[in-house]
Steps between C-alpha positions, in 0.01 A plus 500: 500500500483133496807357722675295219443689194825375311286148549145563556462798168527334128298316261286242677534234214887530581788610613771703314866324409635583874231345675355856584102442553509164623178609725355760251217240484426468863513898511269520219238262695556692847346826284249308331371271746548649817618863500176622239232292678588664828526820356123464343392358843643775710477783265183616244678382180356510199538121359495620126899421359407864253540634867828387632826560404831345620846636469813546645873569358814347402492120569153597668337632187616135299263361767250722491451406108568155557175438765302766337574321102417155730196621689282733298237383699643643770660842368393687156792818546864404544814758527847403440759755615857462399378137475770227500372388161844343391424211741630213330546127472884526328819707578493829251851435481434123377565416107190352516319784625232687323226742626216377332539144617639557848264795650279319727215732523553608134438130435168495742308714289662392190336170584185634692165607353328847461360568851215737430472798753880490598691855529852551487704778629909516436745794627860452461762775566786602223746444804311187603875296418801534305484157369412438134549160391418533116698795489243704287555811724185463701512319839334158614280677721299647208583250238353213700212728587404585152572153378258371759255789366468359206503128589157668703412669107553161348232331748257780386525779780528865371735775584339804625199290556633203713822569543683851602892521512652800693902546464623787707771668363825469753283256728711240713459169640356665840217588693562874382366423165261271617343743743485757131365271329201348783266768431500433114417115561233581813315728280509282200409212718240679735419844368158617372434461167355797260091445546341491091 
């Protein structure tokens, strides 16, 4: 776990209304520019992105999307768990506030290109929060989640084929659910394909 995540996990091209994420970008260039490389010097990695997958949850998992969306050289599989996709650049309770301006990574691929080759891999948990900003009687968690979904759609990525979304039914914001729902992304991410 990094030792600053309220700082150092985010969007790299900024950081949300609080100042959370301030060093999302130096995070995102410790993975990408030191972390990998030793990794593929020490270790027999393949270098193909179609082979690597990052991920990790909560504020982790916004992260994970964020470098992997950034760096498709670099990773072709990403898995966001519970991600913290409400990450934002104004106050939901603002007057001025609206999700589909203020969303940072929403925005990101709203304003990014089709990366060929990318994956994507969401799980959110019907317990993930009782929040609900909207109030349309489903909670941020999976609201953001499927909104970002089909920002991803919009950009030209399929469900099913590029993207796979995984709700668990009474799944929290904890490392219970996450741990239920880790063999569904490894095998999606890593597991052997049907030979034709």
């Amino acid at each position: 776990m990094a030792g600053d995540r309220i700082q150092e996990y985010g969007v790299s091209s900024r950081a949300d209304y609080r100042g959370r994420g301030r060093k999302a970008k130096a995070y995102a260039k410790f993975v990408t520019s030191e972390l990998i490389p030793y990794l593929v010097y020490r270790y027999p990695i393949d270098p193909s992105p179609s082979l690597r997958a990052v991920a990790g949850y909560s504020m982790g998992g916004l992260s994970a999307l964020d470098i992997a969306w950034e760096h498709p050289e670099m990773f072709g599989k990403v898995g966001v768990f519970s991600g913290s996709l409400w990450w934002r650049k104004r106050n939901a309770h603002s007057r001025f506030y609206a999700d589909d301006r203020d969303r940072i990574m929403h925005l990101a691929i709203r304003k990014g290109k089709f990366k060929p080759g990318m994956k994507f891999w969401f799980q959110t948990g019907t317990r993930d929060e009782p929040g609900d900003r909207n109030h349309n009687g489903i909670i941020d968690s999976i609201d953001d989640t499927l909104d970002l979904i089909a920002e991803l759609t919009k950009r030209g990525y399929r469900p099913f084929r590029d993207i796979q979304y995984l709700e668990i039914e009474g799944g929290e914001h904890n490392h219970k659910t996450w741990a239920e729902a880790m063999p569904h992304f490894l095998k999606w991410a890593f597991g052997k394909k049907p030979a034709h």
